[in-house]
C-alpha positions as CSV (number, residue, x, y, z in Angstrom):
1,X,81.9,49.0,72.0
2,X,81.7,46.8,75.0
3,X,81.2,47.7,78.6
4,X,84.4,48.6,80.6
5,X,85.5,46.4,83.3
6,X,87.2,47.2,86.5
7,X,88.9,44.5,88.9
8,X,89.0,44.7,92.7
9,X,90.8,42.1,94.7
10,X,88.6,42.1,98.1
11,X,90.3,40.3,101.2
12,X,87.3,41.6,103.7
13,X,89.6,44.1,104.8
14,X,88.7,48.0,105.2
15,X,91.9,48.7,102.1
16,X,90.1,46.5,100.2
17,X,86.6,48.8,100.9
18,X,88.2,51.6,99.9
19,X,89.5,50.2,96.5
20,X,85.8,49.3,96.1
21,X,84.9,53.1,96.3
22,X,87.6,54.0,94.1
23,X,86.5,51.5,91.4
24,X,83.1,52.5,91.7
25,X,84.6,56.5,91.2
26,X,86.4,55.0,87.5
27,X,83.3,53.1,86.8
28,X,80.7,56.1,87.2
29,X,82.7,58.0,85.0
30,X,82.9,55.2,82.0
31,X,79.7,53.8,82.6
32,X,81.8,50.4,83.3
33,X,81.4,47.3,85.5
34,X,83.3,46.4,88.7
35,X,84.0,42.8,89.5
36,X,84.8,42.0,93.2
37,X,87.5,38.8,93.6
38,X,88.0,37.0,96.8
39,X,90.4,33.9,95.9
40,X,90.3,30.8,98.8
41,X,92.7,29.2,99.9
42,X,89.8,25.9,99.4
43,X,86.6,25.5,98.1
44,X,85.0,25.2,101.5
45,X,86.2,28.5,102.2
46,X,83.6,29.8,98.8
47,X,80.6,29.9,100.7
48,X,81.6,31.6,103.6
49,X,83.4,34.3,101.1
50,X,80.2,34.4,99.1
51,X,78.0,35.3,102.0
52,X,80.5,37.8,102.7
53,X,79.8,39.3,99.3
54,X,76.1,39.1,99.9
55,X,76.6,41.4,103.0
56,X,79.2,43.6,101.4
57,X,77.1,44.6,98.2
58,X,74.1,46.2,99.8
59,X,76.5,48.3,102.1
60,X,77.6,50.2,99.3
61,X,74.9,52.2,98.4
62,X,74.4,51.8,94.7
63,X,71.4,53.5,93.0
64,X,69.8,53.2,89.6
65,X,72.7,54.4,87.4
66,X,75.2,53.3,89.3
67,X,77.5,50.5,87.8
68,X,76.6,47.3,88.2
69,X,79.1,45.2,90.8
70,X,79.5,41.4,90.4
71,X,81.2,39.4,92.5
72,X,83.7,36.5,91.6
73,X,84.9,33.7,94.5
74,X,87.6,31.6,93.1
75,X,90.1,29.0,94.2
76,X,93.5,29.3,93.9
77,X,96.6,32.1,94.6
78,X,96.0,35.7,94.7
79,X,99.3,36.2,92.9
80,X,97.7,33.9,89.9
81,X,94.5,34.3,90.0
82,X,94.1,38.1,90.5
83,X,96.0,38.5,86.9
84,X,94.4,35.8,85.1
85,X,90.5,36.9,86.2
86,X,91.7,40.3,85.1
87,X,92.3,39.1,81.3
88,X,89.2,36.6,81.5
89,X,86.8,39.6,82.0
90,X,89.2,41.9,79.7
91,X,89.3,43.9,82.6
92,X,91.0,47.6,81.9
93,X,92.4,48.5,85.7
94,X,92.3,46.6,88.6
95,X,92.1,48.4,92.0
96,X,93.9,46.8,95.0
97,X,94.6,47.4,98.5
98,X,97.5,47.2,100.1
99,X,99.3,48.4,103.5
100,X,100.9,51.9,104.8
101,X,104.4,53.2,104.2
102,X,105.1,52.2,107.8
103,X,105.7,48.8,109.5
104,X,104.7,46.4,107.4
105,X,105.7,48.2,104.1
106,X,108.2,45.6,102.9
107,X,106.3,42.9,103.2
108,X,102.8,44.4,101.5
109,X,104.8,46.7,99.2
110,X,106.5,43.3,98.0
111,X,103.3,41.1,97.9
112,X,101.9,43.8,95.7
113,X,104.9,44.1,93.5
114,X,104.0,40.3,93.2
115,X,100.9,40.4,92.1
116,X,101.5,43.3,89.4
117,X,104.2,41.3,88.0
118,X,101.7,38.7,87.3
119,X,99.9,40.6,84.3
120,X,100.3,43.3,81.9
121,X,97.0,44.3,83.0
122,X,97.4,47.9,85.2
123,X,96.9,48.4,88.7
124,X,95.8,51.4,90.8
125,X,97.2,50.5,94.3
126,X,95.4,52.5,97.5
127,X,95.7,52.5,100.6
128,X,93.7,52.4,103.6
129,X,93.2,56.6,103.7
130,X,93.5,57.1,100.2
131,X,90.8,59.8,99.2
132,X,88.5,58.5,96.3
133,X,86.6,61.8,95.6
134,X,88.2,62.9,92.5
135,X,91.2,62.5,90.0
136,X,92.1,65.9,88.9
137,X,95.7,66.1,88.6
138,X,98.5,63.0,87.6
139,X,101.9,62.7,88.3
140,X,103.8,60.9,85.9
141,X,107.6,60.5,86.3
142,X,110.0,59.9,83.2
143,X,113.5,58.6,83.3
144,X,115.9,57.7,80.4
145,X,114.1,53.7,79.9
146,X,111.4,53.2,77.5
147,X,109.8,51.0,79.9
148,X,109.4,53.9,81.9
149,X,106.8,55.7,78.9
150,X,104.9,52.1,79.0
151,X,101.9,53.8,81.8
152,X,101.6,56.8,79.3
153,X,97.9,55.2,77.3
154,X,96.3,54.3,80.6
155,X,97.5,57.7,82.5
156,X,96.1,59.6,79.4
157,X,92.3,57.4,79.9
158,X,91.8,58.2,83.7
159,X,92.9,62.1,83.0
160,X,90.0,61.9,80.0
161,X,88.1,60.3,82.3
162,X,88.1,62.9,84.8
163,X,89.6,65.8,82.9
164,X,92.6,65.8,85.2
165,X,96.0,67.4,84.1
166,X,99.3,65.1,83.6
167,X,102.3,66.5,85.0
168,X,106.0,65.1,83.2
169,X,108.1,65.0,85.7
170,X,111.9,64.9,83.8
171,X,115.0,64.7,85.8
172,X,117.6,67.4,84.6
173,X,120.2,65.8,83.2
174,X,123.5,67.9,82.2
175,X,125.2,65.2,79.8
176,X,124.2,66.3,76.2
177,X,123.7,62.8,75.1
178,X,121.1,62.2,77.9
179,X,119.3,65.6,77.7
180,X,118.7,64.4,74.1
181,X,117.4,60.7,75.0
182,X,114.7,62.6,78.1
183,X,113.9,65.1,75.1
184,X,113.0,62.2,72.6
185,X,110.8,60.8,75.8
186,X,109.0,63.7,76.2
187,X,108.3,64.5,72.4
188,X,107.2,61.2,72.6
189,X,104.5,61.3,75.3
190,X,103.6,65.2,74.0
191,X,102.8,63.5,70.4
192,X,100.3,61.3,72.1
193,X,98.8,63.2,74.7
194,X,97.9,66.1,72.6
195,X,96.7,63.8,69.7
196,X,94.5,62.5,72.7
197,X,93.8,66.1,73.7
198,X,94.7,65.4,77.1
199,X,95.9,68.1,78.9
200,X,99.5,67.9,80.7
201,X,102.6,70.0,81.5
202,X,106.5,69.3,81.3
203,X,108.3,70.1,84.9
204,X,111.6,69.6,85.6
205,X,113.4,68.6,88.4
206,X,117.1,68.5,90.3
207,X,118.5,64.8,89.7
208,X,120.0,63.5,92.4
209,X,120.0,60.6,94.8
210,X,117.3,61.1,96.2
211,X,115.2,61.9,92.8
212,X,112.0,60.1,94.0
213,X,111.6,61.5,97.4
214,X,111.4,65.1,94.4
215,X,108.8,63.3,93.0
216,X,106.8,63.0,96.2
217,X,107.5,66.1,97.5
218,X,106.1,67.9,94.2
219,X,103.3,65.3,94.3
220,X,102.2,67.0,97.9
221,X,103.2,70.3,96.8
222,X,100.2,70.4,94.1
223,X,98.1,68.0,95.7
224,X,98.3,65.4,93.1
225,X,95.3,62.8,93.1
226,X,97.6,60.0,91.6
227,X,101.0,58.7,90.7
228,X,101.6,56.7,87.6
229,X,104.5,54.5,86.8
230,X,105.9,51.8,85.1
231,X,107.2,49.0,86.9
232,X,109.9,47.3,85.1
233,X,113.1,45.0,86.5
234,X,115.4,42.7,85.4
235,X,116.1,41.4,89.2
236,X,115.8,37.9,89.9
237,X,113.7,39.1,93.0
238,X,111.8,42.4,91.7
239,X,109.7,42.2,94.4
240,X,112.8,43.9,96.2
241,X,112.0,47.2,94.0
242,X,112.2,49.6,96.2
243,X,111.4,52.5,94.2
244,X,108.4,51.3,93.2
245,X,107.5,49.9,96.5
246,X,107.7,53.5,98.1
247,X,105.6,55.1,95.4
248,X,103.0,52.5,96.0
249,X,103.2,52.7,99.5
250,X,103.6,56.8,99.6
251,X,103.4,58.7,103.1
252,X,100.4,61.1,101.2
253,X,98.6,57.6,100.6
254,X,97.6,58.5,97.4
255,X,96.6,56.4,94.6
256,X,99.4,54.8,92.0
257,X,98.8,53.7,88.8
258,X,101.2,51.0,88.0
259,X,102.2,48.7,85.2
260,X,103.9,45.4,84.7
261,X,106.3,47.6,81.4
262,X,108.2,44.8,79.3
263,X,111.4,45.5,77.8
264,X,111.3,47.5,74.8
265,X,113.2,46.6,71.7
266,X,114.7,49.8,69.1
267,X,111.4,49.2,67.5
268,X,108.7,49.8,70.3
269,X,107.8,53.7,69.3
């Protein structure tokens, strides 16, 4: 079985150090390999960036057992790049930094849609407080797409990873013909997870217009360690999202596990 391989993006920014930490959490607990990626702007720009690294690394305060970090400066765009290093090393997550949920959010919430649209390859966003101590419970939000069930294998890895607890969040619907389609979903999700013995429980919750600020609000209300959703948009700009930019860029500043979901044909499950 080969090693496991994380992905950080690092911009020499203190987000960026603490998507480091939160690699190295993943990687201690698979035994894996983080890989650090600065991407110039021009190759005269690699030396500087690769001194940077040399500085960076011994900060971090690895020990024997600890995994192994390798760094990686490269040429190019950061909304390239970033998803094509991830497949070269057959990376399983990559960790990035991006901004808070005030001031700037628009403009880092849509650089990081950006870059997530650029791979299939899943992202855990953080942001500059997010707490890297532990992943012990998962929120993980269903709605009546397919695309939506498309985070469900790499939310079930980190809660084996860390033993954590996946909470369904469904919205209750009151049309027959939907209730059906959300109970499909779950059955769905249930099948796996508890093939996968991962533990998880089914919650409920009011649908209305303002379903996703629900979703945050029971996120803080059990002191979720992560979000997980699929990202999935048939926008000619889905950088504009802004459900997913808000869960990325959530007021707790907790972690979100994110993927690039394609659209599902009637033969996908």
């Amino acid at each position: 079985m080969s090693q496991l391989a994380y992905l950080v993006p690092h911009d020499f920014t203190p987000v960026a150090d603490i998507a480091v930490r939160h690699a190295l959490q993943i990687a201690r607990q698979t035994n894996g390999i983080v890989y650090l990626l600065h991407v110039t702007k021009a190759d005269s720009e690699k030396a500087a960036a690769n001194a940077k690294f040399a500085a960076l690394i011994p900060k971090l305060g690895l020990s024997i057992g600890d995994p192994k970090v390798e760094p990686i400066v490269k040429t190019g765009s950061i909304f390239t790049d970033i998803g094509t290093v991830a497949k070269d090393k057959h990376c399983s997550l990559v960790i990035m930094g991006t901004h808070g949920a005030k001031g700037m959010q628009k403009v880092f919430g849509s650089f990081a849609i950006k870059v997530i649209t650029s791979t299939d390859v899943p992202f855990v966003i953080v942001q500059d407080r997010t707490p890297t101590e532990r992943i012990e419970k998962i929120v993980f939000p269903i709605n009546l797409t397919r695309e939506s069930l498309q985070v469900m294998n790499a939310a079930a890895n980190l809660a084996l990873d860390f033993n954590a607890t996946i909470h369904l969040i469904a919205p209750k619907e009151t049309d027959n013909a939907l209730v059906r389609k959300i109970h499909i979903h779950l059955e769905v999700v249930k099948s796996q997870l508890e093939k996968r013995n991962v533990k998880f429980e089914i919650i409920y919750l009011e649908k209305d217009k303002n379903f996703q600020g629900k979703i945050l609000d029971y996120g803080k209300k059990i002191g979720t360690d992560l979000y997980a959703i699929a990202y999935f948009s048939d926008s000619l700009l889905p950088q504009f999202d802004t459900f997913a930019q808000n869960m990325i860029t959530n007021e707790q500043q907790m972690p979100c596990l994110i993927i690039n979901s394609k659209e599902t044909g009637s033969t996908y499950f």
